[in-house]
C-alpha positions in Angstrom: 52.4 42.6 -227.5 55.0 44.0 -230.1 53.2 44.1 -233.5 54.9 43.5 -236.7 54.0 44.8 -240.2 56.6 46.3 -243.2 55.0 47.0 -246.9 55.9 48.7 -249.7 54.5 49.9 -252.7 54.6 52.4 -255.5 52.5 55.9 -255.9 51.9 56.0 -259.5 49.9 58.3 -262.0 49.1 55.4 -264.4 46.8 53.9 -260.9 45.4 58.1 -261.4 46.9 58.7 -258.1 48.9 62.4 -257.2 52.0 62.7 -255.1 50.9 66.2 -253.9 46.9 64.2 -253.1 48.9 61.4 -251.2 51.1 63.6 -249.1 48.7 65.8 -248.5 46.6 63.1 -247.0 48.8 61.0 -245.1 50.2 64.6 -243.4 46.9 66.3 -242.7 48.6 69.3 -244.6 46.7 71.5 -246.9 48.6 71.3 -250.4 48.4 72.6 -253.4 49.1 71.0 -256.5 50.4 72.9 -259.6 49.5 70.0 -261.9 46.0 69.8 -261.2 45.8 73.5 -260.1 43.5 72.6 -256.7 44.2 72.3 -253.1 44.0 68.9 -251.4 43.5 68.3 -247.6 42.3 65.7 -245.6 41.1 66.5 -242.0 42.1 64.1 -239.5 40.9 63.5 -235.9 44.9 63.7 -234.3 47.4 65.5 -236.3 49.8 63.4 -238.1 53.3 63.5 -236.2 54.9 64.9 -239.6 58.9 65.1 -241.1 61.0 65.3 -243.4 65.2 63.9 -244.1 66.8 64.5 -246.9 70.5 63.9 -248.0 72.8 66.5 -247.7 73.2 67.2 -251.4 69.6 67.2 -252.1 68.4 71.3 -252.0 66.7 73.0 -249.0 63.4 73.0 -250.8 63.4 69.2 -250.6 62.4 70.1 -246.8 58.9 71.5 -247.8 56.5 69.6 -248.8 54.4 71.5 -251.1 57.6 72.0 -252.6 59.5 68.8 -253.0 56.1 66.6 -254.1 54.9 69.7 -256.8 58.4 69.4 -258.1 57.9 65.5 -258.2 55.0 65.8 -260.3 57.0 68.7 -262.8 59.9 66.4 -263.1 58.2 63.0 -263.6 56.0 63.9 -267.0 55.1 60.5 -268.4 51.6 59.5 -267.8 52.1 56.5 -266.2 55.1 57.6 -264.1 56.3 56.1 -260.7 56.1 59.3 -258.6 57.2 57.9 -255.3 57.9 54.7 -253.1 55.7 54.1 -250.3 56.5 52.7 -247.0 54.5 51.4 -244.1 55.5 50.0 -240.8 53.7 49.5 -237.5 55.1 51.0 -234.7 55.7 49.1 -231.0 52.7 51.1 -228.7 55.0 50.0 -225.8 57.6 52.7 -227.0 57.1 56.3 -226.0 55.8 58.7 -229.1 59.4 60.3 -229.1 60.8 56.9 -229.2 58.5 55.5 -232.0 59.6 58.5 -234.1 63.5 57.9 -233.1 63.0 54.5 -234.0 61.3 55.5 -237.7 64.0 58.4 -238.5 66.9 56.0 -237.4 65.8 53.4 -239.8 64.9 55.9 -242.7 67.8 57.5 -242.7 70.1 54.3 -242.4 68.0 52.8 -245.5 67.2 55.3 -247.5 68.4 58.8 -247.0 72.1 57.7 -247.1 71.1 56.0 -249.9 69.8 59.3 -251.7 66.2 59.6 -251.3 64.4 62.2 -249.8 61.9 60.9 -246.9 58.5 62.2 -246.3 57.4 60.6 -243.0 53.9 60.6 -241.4 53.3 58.9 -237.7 49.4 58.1 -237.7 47.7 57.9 -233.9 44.6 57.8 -234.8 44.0 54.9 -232.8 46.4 54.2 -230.0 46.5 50.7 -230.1 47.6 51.4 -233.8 50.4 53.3 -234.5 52.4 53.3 -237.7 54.2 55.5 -239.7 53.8 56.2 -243.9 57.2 56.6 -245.7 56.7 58.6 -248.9 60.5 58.6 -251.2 61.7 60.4 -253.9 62.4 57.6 -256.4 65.0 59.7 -258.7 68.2 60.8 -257.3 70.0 64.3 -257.0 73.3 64.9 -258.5 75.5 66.6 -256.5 74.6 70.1 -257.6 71.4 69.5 -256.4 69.8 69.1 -259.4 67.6 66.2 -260.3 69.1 63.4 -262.1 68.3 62.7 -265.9 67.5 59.3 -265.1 65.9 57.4 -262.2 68.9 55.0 -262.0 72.1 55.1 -260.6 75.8 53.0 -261.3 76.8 50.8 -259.1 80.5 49.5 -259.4 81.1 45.8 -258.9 83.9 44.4 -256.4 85.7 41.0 -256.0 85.9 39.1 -252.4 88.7 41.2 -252.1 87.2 44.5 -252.2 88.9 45.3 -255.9 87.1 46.4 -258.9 86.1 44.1 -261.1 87.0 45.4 -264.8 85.9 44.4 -268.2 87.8 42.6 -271.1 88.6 46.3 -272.3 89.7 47.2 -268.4 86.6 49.9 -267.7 85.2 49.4 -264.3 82.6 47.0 -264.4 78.8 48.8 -263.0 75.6 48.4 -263.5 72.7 50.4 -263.9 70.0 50.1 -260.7 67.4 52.1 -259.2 67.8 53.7 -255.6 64.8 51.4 -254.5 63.9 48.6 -256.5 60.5 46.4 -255.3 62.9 42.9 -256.0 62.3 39.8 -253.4 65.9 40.8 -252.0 65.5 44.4 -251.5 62.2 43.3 -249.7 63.5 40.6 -247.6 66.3 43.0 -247.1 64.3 46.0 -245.4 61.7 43.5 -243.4 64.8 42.2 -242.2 66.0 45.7 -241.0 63.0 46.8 -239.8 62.7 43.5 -237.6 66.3 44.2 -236.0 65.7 47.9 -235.3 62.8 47.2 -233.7 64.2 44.8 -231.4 67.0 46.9 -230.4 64.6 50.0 -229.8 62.4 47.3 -227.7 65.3 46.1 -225.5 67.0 49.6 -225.5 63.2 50.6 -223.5 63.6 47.4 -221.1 60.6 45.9 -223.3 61.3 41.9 -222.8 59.5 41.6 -226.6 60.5 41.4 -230.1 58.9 40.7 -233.8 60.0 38.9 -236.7 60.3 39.7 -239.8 59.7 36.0 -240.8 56.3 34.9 -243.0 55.3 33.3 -246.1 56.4 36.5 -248.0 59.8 35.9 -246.7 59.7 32.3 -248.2 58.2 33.7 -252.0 54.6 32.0 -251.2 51.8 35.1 -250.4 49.0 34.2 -248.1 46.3 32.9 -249.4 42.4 32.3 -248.8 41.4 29.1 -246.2 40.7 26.3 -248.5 38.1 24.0 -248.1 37.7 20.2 -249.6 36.3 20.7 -253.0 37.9 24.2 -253.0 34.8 25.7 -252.0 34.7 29.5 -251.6 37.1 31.1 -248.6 35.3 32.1 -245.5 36.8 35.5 -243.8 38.1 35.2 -240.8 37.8 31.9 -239.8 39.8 31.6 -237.3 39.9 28.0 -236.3 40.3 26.4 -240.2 43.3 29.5 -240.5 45.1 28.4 -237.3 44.5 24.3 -238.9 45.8 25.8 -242.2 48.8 27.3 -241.3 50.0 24.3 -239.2 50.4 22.4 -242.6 51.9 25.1 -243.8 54.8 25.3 -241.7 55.4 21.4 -242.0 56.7 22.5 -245.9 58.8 25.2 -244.5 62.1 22.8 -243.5 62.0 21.7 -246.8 62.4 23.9 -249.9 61.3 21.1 -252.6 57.7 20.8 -251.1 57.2 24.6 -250.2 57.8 25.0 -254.4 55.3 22.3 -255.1 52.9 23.7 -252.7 53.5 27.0 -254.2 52.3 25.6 -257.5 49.1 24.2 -255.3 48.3 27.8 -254.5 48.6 29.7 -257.2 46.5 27.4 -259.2 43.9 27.9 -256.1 44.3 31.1 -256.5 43.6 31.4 -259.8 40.1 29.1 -259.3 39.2 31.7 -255.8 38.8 34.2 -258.6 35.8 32.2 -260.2 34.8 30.8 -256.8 34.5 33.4 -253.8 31.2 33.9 -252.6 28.7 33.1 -255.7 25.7 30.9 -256.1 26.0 27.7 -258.4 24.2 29.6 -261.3 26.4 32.8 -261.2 29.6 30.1 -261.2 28.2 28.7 -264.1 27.5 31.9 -266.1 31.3 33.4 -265.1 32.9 30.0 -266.2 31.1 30.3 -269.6 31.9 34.0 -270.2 35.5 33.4 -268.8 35.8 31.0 -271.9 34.5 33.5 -274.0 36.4 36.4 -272.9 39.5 34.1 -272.2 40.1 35.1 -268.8 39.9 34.6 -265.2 37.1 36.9 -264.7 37.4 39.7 -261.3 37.5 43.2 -261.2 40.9 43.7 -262.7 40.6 41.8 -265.6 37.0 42.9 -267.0 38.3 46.9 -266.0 40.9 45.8 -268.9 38.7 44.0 -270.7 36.3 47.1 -270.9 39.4 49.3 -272.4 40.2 46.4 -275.2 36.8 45.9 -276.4 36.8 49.6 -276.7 39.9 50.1 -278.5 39.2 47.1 -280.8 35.5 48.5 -281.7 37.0 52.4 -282.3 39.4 50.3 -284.7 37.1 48.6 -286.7 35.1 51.8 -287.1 37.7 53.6 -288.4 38.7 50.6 -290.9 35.0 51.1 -292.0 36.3 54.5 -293.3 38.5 52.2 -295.8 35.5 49.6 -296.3 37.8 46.7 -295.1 35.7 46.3 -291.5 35.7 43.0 -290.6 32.1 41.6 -289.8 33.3 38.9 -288.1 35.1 41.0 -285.8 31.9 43.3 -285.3 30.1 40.3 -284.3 32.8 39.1 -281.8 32.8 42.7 -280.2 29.2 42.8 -280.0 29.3 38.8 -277.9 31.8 40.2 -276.0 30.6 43.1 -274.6 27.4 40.8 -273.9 29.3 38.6 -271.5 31.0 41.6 -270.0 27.5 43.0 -268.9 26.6 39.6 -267.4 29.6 39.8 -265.2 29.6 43.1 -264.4 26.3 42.2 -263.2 27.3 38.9 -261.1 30.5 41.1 -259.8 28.1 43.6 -258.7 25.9 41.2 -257.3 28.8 39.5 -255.2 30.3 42.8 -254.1 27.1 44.3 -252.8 26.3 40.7 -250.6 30.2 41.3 -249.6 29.9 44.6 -248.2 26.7 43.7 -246.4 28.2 41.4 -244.7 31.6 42.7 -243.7 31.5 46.3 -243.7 28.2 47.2 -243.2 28.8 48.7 -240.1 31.4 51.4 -241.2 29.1 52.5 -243.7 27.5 55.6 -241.3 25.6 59.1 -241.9 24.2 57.9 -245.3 27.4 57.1 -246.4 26.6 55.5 -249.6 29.5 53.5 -252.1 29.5 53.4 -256.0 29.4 49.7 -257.6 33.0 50.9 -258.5 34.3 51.4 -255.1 32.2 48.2 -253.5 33.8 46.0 -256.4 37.4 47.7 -255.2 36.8 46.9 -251.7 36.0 43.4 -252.2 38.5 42.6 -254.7 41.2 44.2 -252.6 39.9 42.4 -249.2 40.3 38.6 -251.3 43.7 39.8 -252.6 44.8 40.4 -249.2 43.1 38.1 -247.5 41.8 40.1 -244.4 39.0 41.7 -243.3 39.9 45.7 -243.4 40.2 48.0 -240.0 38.3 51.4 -240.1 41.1 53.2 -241.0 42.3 50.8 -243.9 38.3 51.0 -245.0 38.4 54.4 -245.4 41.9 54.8 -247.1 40.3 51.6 -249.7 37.1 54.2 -250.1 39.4 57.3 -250.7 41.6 55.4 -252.8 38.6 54.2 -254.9 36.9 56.8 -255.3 39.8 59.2 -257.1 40.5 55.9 -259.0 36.7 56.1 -260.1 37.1 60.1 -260.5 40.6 59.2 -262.4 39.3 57.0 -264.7 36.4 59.0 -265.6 37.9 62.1 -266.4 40.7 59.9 -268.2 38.0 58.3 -270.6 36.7 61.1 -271.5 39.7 63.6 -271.8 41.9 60.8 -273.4 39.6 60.6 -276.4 37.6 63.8 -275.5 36.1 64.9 -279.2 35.1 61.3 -279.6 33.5 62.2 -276.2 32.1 64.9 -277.8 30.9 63.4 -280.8 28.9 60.7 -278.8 27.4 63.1 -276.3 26.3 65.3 -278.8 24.3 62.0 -280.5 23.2 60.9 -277.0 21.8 64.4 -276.3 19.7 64.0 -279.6 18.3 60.8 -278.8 17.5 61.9 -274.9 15.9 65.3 -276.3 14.0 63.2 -278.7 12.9 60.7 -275.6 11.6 63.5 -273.5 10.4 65.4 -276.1 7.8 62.2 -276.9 6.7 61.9 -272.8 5.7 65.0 -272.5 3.7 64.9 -275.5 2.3 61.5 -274.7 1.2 62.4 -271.4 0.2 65.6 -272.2 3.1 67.5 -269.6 3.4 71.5 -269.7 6.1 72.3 -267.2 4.6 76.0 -266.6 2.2 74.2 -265.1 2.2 72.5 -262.0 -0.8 70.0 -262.5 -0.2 68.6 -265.2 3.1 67.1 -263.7 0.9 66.4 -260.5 -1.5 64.4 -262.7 1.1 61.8 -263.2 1.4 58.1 -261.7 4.6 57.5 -260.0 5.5 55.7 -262.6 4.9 57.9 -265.7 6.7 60.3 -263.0 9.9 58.5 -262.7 9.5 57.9 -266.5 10.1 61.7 -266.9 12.2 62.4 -264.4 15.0 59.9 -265.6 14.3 61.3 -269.3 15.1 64.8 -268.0 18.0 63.6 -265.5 19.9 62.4 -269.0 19.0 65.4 -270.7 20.6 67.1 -268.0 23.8 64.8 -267.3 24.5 64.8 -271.2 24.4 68.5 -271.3 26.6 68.8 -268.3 29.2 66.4 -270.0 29.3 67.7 -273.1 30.0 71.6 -271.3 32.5 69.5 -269.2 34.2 68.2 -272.6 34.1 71.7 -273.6 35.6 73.9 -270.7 38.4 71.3 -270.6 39.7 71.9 -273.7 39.3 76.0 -273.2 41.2 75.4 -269.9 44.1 73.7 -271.4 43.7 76.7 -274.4 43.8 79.2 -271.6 47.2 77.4 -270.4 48.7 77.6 -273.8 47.6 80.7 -275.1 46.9 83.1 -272.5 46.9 86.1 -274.3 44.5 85.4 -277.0 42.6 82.7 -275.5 39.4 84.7 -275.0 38.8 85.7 -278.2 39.8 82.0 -279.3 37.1 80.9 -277.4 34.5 82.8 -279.3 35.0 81.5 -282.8 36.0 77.7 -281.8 34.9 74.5 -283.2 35.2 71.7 -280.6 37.3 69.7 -283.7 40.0 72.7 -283.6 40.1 73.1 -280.2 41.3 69.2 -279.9 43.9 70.0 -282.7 45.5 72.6 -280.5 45.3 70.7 -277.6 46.4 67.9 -278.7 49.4 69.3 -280.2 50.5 70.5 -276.8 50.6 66.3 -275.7 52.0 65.5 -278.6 55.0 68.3 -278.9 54.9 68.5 -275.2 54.9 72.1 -275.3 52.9 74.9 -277.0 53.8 76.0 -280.3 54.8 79.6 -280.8 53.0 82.2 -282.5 56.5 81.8 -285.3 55.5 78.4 -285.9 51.5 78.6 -285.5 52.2 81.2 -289.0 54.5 79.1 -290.8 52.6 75.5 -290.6 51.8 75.3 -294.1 55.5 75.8 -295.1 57.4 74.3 -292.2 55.0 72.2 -289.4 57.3 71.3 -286.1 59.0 68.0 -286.2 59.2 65.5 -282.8 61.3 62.9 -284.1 64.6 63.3 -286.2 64.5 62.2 -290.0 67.0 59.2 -288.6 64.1 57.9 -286.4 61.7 58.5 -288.7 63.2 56.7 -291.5 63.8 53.8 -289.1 60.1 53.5 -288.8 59.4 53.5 -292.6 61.9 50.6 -293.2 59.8 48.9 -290.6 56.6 49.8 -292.0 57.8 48.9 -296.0 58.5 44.8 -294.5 54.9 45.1 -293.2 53.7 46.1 -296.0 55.7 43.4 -298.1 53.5 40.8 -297.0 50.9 40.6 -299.7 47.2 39.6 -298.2 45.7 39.6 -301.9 48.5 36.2 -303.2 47.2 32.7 -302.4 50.7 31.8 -301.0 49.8 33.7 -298.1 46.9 32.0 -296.7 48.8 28.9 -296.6 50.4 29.9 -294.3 48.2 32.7 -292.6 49.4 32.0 -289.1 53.0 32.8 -290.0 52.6 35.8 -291.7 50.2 36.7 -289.1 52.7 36.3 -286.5 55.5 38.2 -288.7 53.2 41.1 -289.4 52.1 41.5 -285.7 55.9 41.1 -284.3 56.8 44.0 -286.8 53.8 46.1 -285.1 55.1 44.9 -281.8 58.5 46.5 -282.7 57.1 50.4 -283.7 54.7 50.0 -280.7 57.4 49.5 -278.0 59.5 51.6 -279.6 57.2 54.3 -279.0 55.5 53.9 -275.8 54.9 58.1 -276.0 52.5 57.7 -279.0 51.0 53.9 -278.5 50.8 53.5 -274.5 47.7 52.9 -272.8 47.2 56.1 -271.2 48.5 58.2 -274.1 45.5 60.1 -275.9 44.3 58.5 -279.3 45.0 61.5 -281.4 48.6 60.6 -280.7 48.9 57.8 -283.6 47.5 61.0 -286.0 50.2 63.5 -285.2 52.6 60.6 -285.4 51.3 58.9 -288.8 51.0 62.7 -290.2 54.4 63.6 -289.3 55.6 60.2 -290.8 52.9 60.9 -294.0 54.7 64.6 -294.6 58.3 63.0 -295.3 57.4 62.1 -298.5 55.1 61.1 -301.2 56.5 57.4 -301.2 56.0 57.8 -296.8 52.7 58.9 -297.0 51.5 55.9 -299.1 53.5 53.2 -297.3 51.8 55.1 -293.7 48.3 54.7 -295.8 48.7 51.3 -296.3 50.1 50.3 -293.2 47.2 51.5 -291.1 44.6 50.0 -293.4 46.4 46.6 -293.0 46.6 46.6 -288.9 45.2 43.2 -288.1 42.7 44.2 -285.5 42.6 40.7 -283.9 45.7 41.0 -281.7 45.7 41.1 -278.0 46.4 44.7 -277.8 44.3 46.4 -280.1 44.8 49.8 -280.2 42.8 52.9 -281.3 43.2 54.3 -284.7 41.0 57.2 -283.7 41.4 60.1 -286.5 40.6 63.3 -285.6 40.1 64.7 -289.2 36.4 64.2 -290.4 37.8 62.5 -293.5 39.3 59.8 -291.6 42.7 60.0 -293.8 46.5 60.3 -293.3 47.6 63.5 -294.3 51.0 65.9 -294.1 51.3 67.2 -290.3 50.8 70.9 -292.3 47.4 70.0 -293.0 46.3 68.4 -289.8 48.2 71.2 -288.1 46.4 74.3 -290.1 42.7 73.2 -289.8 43.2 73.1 -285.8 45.1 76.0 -285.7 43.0 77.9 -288.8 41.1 80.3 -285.6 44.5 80.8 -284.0 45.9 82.0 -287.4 42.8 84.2 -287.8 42.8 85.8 -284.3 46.8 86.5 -284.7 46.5 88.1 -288.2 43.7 90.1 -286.7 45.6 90.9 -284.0 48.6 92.1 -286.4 45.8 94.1 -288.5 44.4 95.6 -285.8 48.1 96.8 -284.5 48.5 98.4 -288.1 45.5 100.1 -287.5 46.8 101.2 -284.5 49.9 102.5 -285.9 48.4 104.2 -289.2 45.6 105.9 -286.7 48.6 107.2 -284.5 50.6 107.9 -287.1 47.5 110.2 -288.9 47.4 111.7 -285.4 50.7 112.7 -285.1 51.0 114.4 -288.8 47.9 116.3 -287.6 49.3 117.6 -284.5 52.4 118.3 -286.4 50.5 120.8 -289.2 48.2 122.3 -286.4 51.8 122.7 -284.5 52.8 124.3 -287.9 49.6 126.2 -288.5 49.5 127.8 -285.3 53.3 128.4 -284.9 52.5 130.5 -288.3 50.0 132.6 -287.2 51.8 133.5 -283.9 54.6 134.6 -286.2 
């Protein structure tokens, strides 16, 4: 029987995923990606049925795939860019392989080449019984020169019933602004819609007496949901007889619109209790309902991940306010609870994942395969969300796409803030040192030789071995930390970037890489010599002036008068909507996945405007209430902890550069006078000897 499934969803970096890594995979092609400067490939047991349409405007290149997603990445350089729309749609097994791939080009090109998007299209086989194909699309349109577009969106002009332009009160053309693909419940119901009629004509074109529908709870705005039990007891997977009894009440709401809302509302607020509720014992419900109150909120895998990142920006910000003496031990204390009750349930999510992959995926796990506690909590929080039990294939997509989230967020912890990294490693290191230093001398260990170790208990073994397995991991981090920021160096500064390397403090080297994020581009050699006089600007003095206003009605609000705590929670608001304001104005500097030493560079460059800017900047980062929501980071990179001009900031990282280029222009004089003494001495031998031959 005819099978029906359409979904759609976006490939984004800020999820740490790679359009060159995800078309690499779902085409069994070996690419490589300029961004990340490896190869990826992804060996398949049948060979991905691969294509490519584009639109006719859109450039040849567009046709290979290296090509088109590496060029994808290069044009798409925020962080937490959209790099492509993904589509998946099962495929009728009763149609012939040339038929299924008909059928998928006749509707990608109807749908979304014509439309401007360039369509990357992989038919899976891997099982028979199981085809389907993965739609990867460019998101931001070609102009007709095919060149990319500026912006993602394109204008759309309106019409009346009768086909006629509808204009303005100042008689333009009346558009609007709209993306080639947007994920909106129309455009949704839209394409399942399409998908369900193309299908059906392919079917009965083939003599196939079969069709699907397109029609579910996702067409009617309510998602499916977990079985629910009296009591709302914890969903049981694949029950088959309680789904079948469910879903009969469900479809007694669907002829009438005003119970399917209020049934709606049912769900979602089951929903939101499944998330406390899914497969833990009465004690663990207990614990996660108290640290839910403490951490205020539903507690699963998403929200402690994010709860993780806040306490960690909040505790970074009080530290640096201790810089300033104005910490706030109340705050302190409330970080310190908080990270409490996130240990407890990490430790009851861990507990629930591990019984949940026991039971329901125990049997893909083969050849030793072991899964992080990362990857196990992904799997069983993306198996509740979707409410299904996962296929091989799906299973090993969910542990390939967990594990480069894992690997992702890893290497984005540590490179985000990387000499705070640094800086901790380098403390850790001591204290592990110090720890193994103190077993070997307590039981008496000489590693030369071999029976003294052999002495040990398995215990005092184990002891030792963990001791020197930190050690180790520290010192492999920390040289991580390191050759990343020589790496970038060797990117910018190719030329000089050896003998940079030599003469280095970790604290420069994060200067100059940092200034390559923050400038988006590597400074010249002009501008490296002239930063003391004349430091590179980002913003215009317009802008800049902008946020000053901002930051002076900020600092209006005097903390020290008694007027103000009488009405603390107004002011509060008032200062915090004025933070708001320079936050999303510049989501560049203050985003979640831009790098910490951002909010230096920008506060410096703000600082170095004037005496008057550099106090009001002073003032306003001392002030930040760190209470709010979205605390953020005011990691300072100087050891002084203090806003200075961008020319200072600047010169101390770039002090080595400035070095190894005056050197270099030294060394070229010496070169110059040496050939220059050379020459004159040819020149009077030249002389001498055309003398004598005279």
């Amino acid at each position: 029987m005819a099978i029906y499934h359409f979904s759609m969803k976006n490939i984004s970096r800020g999820k740490g995923q790679s359009a060159t890594a995800s078309a690499a995979y779902r085409s069994g092609d070996k690419l490589y990606s300029e961004r990340y400067g490896k190869y990826n490939h992804y060996l398949r047991e049948v060979k991905p049925d691969s294509f490519i349409l584009k639109p006719k405007h859109a450039p040849d290149w567009t046709l290979d795939r290296e090509k088109l997603w590496n060029e994808v990445e290069r044009i798409e350089k925020r962080k937490d860019a959209r790099l492509s729309k993904e589509v998946v749609v099962a495929l009728p097994k009763e149609l012939s392989h040339d038929t299924q791939k008909e059928l998928i080009k006749e509707f990608c090109q109807d749908n979304f080449v014509n439309a401007g998007m360039v369509a990357d299209i992989s038919i899976h086989r891997d099982n028979e019984n199981n085809p389907h194909a993965h739609v990867m699309l460019t998101i931001r349109p070609f102009n007709e020169n095919g060149e990319w577009s500026k912006t993602k969106t394109i204008t759309k002009y309106l019409f009346d019933e009768e086909g006629n332009h509808i204009l303005t009160p100042k008689g333009n053309r009346k558009n609007i602004k709209t993306d080639m693909i947007d994920s909106s419940t129309e455009t949704l119901i839209r394409l399942r819609k399409e998908w369900a009629d193309i299908t059906n004509k392919y079917l009965k074109m083939n003599g196939i007496n079969q069709t699907v529908s397109e029609k579910s709870y996702e067409d009617l705005g309510v998602k499916k949901i977990p079985t629910i039990h009296e009591g709302y007891k914890a969903i049981q997977m694949g029950d088959k007889s309680e789904r079948v009894q469910y879903n009969n009440e469900v479809k007694k709401y669907n002829n009438n619109v005003i119970k399917l809302n209020k049934y709606k509302k049912e769900i979602e607020d089951v929903k939101e209790v499944e998330k406390l509720t899914r497969h833990f014992s009465p004690k663990d419900k207990k614990q996660l309902s108290t640290v839910a109150k403490k951490l205020n909120v539903f507690v699963n895998f998403d929200s402690i991940m994010k709860k993780k990142i806040q306490l960690s920006h909040w505790e970074k910000s009080e530290l640096f306010k201790s810089e300033f003496n104005r910490e706030n031990k109340e705050n302190i204390n409330e970080i310190t609870n908080q990270k409490e009750a996130v240990m407890i349930a990490d430790e009851i999510l861990n507990k629930e994942a591990n019984k949940f992959i026991e039971k329901h995926y125990k049997h893909y796990l083969k050849d030793g395969m072991e899964l992080t506690n990362y990857q196990k909590l992904y799997i069983t929080d993306l198996s509740v969300k979707e409410n299904k039990i996962m296929n091989n294939e799906e299973f090993k997509d969910a542990v390939y796409v967990s594990s480069n989230k894992e690997f992702y967020e890893s290497i984005k912890t540590i490179t985000r803030d990387a000499f705070k990294s640094y800086l901790d490693l380098s403390k850790k290191l001591n204290t592990y040192e110090n720890n193994l230093k103190e077993l070997v001398d307590k039981y008496n260990v000489d590693f030369k030789d071999k029976s003294s170790v052999d002495k040990l208990s398995d215990k005092q073994l184990n002891e030792l071995r963990l001791a020197t397995v930190r050690v180790n991991n520290t010192k492999n981090a920390m040289s991580f930390v390191s050759d990343y920021y020589d790496k970038r160096i060797d990117e910018m500064y190719p030329d000089i970037s050896k003998k940079l390397h030599k003469n280095m403090s970790v604290h420069e080297k994060e200067i100059i890489v940092s200034s390559f994020d923050y400038y988006e581009r590597a400074l010249s050699y002009k501008e490296i010599k002239n930063l003391k006089d004349n430091p590179p600007s980002k913003y215009s003095m317009d802008v800049k002036e902008s946020v000053i206003d901002k930051m002076k009605r900020y600092n209006s609000i005097d903390t020290d008068n008694t007027t103000y705590w009488k009405d603390a929670e107004r002011n509060s608001r008032e200062k915090n909507s004025i933070d708001s304001q320079i936050k999303k104005q510049f989501p560049e500097i203050f985003g979640e996945d831009a790098s910490p030493a951002m909010e230096q560079f920008f506060y410096s460059e703000l600082a170095s405007m004037s005496d008057e800017s550099k106090e009001i900047v002073s003032k306003f980062i001392s002030n930040e209430n760190p209470k709010s929501e979205d605390i953020d980071n005011y990691y300072m990179m100087s050891d002084y902890r203090k806003v200075g001009g961008l020319n200072k900031l600047l010169s101390s990282g770039f002090s080595s550069v400035n070095r190894t280029l005056n050197q270099i222009d030294f060394d070229e004089r010496d070169k110059v006078a040496e050939m220059d003494r050379l020459q004159k001495k040819v020149a009077y031998r030249n002389r001498r000897k055309s003398g004598l031959d005279r």
